[in-house]
C-alpha positions in Angstrom: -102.2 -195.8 -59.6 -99.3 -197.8 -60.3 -96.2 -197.3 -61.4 -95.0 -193.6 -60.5 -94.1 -192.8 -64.1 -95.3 -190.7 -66.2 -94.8 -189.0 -69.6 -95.5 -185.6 -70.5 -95.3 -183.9 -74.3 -95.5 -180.9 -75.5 -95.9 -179.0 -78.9 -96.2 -175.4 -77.8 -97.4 -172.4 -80.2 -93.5 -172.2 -81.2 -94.2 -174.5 -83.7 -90.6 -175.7 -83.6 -91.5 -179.6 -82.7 -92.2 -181.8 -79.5 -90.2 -182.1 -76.2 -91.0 -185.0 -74.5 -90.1 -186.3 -70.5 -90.3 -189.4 -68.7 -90.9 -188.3 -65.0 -90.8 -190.3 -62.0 -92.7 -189.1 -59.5 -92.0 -191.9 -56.6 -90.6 -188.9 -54.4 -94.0 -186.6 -54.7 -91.5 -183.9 -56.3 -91.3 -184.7 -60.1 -87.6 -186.1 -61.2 -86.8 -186.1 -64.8 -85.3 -189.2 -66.0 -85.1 -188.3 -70.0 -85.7 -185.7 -72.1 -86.0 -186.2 -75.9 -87.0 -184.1 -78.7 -88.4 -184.3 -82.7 -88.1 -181.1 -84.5 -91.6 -180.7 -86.8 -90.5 -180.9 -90.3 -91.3 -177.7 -92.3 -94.1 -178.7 -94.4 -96.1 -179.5 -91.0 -95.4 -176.9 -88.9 -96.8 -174.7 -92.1 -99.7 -177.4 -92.2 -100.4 -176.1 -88.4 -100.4 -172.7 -89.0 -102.4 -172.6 -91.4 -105.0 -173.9 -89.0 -104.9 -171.0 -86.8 -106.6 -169.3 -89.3 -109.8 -169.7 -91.5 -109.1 -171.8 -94.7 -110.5 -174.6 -97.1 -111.3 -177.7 -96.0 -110.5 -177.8 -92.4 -112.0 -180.5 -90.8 -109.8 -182.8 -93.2 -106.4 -181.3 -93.1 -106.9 -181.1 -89.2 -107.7 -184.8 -88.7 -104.8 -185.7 -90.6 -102.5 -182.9 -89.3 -103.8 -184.8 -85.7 -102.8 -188.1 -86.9 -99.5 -187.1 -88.1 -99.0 -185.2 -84.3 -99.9 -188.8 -82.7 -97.1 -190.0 -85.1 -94.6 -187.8 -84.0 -95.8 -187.5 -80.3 -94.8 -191.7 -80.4 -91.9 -191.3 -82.0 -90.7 -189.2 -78.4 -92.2 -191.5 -76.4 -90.3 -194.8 -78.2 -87.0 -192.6 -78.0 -87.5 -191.7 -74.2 -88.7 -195.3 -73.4 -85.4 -196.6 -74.9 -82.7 -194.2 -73.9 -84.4 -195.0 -70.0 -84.5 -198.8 -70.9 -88.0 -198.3 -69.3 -90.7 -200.9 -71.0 -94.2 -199.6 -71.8 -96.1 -201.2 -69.3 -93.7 -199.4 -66.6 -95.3 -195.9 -67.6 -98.6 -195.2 -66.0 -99.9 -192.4 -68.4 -98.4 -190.3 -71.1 -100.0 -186.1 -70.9 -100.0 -184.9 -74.3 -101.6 -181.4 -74.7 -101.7 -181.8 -78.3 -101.2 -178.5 -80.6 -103.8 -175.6 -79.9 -104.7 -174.0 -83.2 -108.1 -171.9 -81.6 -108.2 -170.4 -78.3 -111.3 -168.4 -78.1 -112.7 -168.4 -74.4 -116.0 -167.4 -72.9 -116.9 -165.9 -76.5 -119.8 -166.2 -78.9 -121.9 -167.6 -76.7 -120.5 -167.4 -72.9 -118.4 -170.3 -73.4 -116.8 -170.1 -76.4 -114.5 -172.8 -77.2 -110.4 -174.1 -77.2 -108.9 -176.6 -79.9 -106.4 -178.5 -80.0 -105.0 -180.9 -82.8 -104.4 -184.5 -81.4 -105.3 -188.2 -81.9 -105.3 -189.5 -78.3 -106.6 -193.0 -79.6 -103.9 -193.0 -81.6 -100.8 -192.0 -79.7 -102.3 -195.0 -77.2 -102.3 -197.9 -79.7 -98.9 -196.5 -80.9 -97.3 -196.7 -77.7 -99.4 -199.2 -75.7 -99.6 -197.0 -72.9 -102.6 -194.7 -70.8 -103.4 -191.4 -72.7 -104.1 -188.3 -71.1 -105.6 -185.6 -73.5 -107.6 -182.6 -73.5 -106.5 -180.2 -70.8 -108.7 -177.3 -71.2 -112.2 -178.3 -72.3 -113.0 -178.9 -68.5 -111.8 -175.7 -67.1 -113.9 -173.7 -69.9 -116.8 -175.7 -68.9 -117.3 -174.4 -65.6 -116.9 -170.6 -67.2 -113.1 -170.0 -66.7 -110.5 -169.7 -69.9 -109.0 -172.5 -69.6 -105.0 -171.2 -70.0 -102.9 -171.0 -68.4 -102.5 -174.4 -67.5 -98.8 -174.5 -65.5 -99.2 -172.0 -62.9 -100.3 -174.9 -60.4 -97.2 -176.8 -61.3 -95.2 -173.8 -61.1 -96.4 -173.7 -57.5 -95.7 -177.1 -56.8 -91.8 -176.8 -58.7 -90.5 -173.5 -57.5 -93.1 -172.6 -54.6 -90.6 -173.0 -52.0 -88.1 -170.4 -53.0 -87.4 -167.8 -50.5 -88.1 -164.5 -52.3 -90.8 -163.4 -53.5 -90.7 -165.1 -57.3 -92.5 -164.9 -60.7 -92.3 -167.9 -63.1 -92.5 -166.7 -66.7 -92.8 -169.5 -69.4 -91.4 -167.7 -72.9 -93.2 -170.1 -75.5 -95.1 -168.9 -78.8 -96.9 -166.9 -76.0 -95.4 -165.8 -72.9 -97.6 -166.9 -69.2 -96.7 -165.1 -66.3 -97.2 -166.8 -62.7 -97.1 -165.2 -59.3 -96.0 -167.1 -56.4 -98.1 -166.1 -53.6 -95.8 -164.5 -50.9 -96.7 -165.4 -47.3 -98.2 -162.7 -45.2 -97.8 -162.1 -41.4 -99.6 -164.2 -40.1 -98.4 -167.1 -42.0 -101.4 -167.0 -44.8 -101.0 -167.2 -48.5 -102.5 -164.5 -50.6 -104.1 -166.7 -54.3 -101.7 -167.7 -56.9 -102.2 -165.8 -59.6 -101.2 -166.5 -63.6 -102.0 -165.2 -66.7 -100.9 -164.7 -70.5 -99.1 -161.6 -71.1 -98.9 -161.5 -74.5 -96.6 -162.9 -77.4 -93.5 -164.6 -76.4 -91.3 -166.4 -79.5 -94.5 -166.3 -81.8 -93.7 -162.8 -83.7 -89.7 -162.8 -83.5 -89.7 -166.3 -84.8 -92.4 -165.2 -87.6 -90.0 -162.4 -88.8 -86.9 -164.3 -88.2 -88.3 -167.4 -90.8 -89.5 -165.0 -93.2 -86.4 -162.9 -93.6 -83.3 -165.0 -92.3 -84.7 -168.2 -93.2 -83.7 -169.7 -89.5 -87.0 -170.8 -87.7 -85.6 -168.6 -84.6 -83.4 -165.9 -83.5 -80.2 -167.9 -81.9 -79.6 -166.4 -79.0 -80.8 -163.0 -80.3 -78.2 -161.9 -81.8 -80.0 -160.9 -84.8 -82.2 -158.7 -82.9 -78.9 -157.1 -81.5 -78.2 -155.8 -85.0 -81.1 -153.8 -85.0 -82.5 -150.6 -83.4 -85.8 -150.3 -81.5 -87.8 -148.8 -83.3 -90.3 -146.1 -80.8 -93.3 -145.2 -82.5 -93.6 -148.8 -84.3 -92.6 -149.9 -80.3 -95.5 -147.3 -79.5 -98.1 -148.6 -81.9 -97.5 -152.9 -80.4 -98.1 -151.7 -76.7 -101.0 -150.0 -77.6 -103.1 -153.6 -78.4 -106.3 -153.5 -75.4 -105.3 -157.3 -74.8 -101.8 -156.1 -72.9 -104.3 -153.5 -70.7 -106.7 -156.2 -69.7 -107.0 -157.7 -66.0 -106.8 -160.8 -64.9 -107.8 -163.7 -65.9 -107.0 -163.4 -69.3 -105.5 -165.7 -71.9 -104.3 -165.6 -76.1 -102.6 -167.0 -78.8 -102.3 -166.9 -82.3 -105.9 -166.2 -82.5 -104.8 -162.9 -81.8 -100.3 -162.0 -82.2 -100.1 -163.7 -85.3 -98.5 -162.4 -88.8 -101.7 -160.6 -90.4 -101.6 -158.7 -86.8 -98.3 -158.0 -87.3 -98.6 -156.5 -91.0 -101.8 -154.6 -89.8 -98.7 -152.8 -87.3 -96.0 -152.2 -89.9 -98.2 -150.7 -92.5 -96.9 -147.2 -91.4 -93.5 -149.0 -91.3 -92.6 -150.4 -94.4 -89.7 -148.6 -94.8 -87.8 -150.3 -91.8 -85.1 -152.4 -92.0 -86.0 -156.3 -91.2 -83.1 -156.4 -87.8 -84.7 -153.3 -87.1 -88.0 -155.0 -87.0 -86.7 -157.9 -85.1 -85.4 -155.7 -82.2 -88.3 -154.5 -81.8 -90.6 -157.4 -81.9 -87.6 -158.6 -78.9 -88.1 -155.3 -76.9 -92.2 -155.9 -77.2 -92.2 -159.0 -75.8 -89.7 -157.6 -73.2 -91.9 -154.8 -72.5 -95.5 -156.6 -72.2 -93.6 -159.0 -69.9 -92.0 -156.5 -67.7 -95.1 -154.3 -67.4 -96.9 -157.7 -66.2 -95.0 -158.0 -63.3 -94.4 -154.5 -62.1 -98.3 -154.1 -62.3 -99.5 -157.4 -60.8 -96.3 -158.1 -59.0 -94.2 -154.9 -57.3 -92.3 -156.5 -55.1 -90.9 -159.5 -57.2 -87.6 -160.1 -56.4 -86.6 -163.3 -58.8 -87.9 -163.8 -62.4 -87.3 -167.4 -63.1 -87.7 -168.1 -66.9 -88.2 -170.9 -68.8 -89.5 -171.9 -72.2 -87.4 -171.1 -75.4 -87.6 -167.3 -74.5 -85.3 -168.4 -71.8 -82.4 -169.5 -74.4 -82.6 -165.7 -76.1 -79.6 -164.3 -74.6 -81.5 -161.0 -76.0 -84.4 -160.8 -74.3 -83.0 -162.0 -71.0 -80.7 -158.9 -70.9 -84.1 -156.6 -72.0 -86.0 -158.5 -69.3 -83.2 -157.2 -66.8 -82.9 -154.0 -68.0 -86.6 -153.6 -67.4 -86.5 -155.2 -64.2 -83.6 -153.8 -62.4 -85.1 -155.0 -59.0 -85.3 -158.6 -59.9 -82.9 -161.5 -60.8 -84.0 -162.7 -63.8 -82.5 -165.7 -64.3 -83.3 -169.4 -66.5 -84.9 -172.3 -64.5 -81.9 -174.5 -65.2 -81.0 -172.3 -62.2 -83.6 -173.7 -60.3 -83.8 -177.5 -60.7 -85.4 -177.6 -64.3 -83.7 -177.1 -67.8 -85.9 -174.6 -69.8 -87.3 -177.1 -72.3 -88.2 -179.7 -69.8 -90.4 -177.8 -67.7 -93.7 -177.7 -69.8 -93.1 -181.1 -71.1 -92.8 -182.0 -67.2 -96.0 -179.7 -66.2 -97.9 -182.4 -68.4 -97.1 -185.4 -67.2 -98.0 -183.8 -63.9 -101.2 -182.7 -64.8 -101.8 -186.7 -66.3 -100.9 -188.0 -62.9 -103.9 -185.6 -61.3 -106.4 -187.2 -63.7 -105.2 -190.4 -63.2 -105.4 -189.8 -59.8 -109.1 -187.5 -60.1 -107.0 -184.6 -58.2 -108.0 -181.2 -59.5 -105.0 -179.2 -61.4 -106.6 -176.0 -62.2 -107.0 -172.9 -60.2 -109.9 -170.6 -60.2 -107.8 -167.5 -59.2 -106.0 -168.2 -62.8 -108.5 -169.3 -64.8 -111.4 -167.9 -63.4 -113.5 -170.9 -63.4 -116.5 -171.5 -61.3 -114.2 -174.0 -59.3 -111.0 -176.4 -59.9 -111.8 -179.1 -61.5 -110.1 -182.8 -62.5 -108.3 -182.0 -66.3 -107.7 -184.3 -68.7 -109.7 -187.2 -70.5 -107.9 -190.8 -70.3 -107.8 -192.8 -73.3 -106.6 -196.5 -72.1 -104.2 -198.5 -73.7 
């Protein structure tokens, strides 16, 4: 394989930019060694959303919107390679999931179909390093949904704690695994992981639009608002939150025509108003996740962005008075590293043909090796 290191990037459905990790994974348990970060500059992170939706001339603006991503994808790696005064040639692979703009599984025709904007070839003459790209495609190949894709990392991070424990990733979308608590005679029941529903997607939708501020710091403007019931009411009732497992979503789906479908009744509400609620629905669909698919969970480690909105962490609680619901800083991993990390893992299975998806998560046919390697 080579030398133990890795590099993993991410550019989740946030929109907000790309974390990006140098791992070393010499002692079978990943270590980070760096963590950097490029914030997507306005104009793009429009140009990406526009994707997520039918528009003119989209084969174009998504090529170049991929080259662009491959741009700023090498920027983090050059930043992470000098900060770790680690040369190219000392990095086995970089994992870059690229930005998903169409998530549409096991539709249409059976199979349906998951996109992501990248340039691979790119990123790899960039950086002179091993390219790792195109997650999904495999899992949705042999029938499953391809999403979500951490809940075997999550497993291999945080499987050893000693209570029974969900890992809840708060991105654009929030992904809920359950660790699989041992039974008496020393079995493990299947891991199990699924979308829940939105995560940052909506709140940070409203917040732009109205504040200005591509997020709600800490949630403190959804703290100046009310919940508002029957607009509460009218979110929770969407047949995606009621469906069983295995089950994934993104802006295909909780995006801001879905939204404005919703507050039609509402127009007269005020904007923080709005905003609480959009925090106590994502709150909610999370909570009733676990107490339906996991009873007995006594620790809900977060991470993702989600995990940095003092807000919803205290809704979270209040919904889940049985649990500890606490960040995955707690736990060995800062919140914004752990996704980031989950890829580079995932590029060390393909690099080493090891299989990195679960069937009791996706719901493929069987696990299969992820990933296609572009060489330096």
């Amino acid at each position: 394989m080579g030398k133990p290191l890795f590099i993993g990037l991410m550019s989740g459905t946030s929109l907000d930019g790309v974390d990006g990790v140098l791992v070393d994974f010499s002692s079978g348990a990943p270590v980070v060694l760096q963590h950097g970060y490029a914030p997507f500059d306005p104009a793009f992170a429009a140009d990406l959303l526009s994707l997520n939706r039918p528009g003119d001339n989209e084969i174009h603006r998504a090529a170049l919107a991929a080259n662009t991503l491959a741009r700023s994808y090498a920027q983090v790696v050059r930043g992470l390679l000098a900060a770790a005064d680690v040369q190219p040639q000392d990095v086995t692979a970089i994992g870059a999931h690229g930005q998903t703009v169409r998530h549409r599984p096991q539709e249409f025709d059976g199979t349906g179909y998951t996109v992501q904007i990248n340039n691979p070839a790119l990123l790899a003459e960039l950086t002179g390093i091993d390219v790792v790209a195109d997650f999904r495609s495999r899992d949705l190949a042999a029938g499953g949904q391809g999403a979500p894709l951490v809940p075997a990392f999550h497993r291999e991070v945080f499987g050893r704690l000693s209570r029974q424990a969900c890992i809840l990733n708060v991105g654009g979308i929030s992904n809920l695994t359950v660790l699989p608590a041992a039974t008496g005679d020393g079995a493990t029941a299947p891991l199990l992981g699924f979308d829940c529903g939105p995560g940052n997607a909506l709140m940070d939708f409203w917040c732009q639009r109205h504040t200005g501020q591509g997020f709600d710091r800490d949630g403190a403007w959804a703290d100046t608002g009310t919940v508002h019931a029957p607009l509460l009411d009218r979110l929770m009732a969407e047949p995606f939150l009621a469906k069983a497992p295995p089950k994934s979503t993104g802006r295909d789906l909780f995006n801001p025509d879905w939204l404005s479908v919703h507050l039609a009744a509402h127009a007269d509400l005020a904007a923080a108003d709005v905003q609480a609620t959009l925090c106590a629905f994502t709150a909610r669909t999370i909570a009733e996740a676990v107490l339906r698919h996991a009873p007995q969970t006594e620790l809900l480690v977060v991470c993702g962005g989600g995990a940095l909105n003092l807000s919803l962490m205290r809704r979270l609680q209040s919904a889940l008075p049985a649990a500890r619901v606490r960040s995955s800083a707690d736990h060995g991993l800062p919140p914004l590293q752990v996704e980031a990390t989950a890829f580079a893992w995932l590029a060390c299975k393909a690099v080493l043909r090891e299989t990195g998806s679960l069937t009791s998560v996706t719901g493929a046919q069987g696990a299969r090796v992820l990933g296609a390697i572009y060489p330096r």
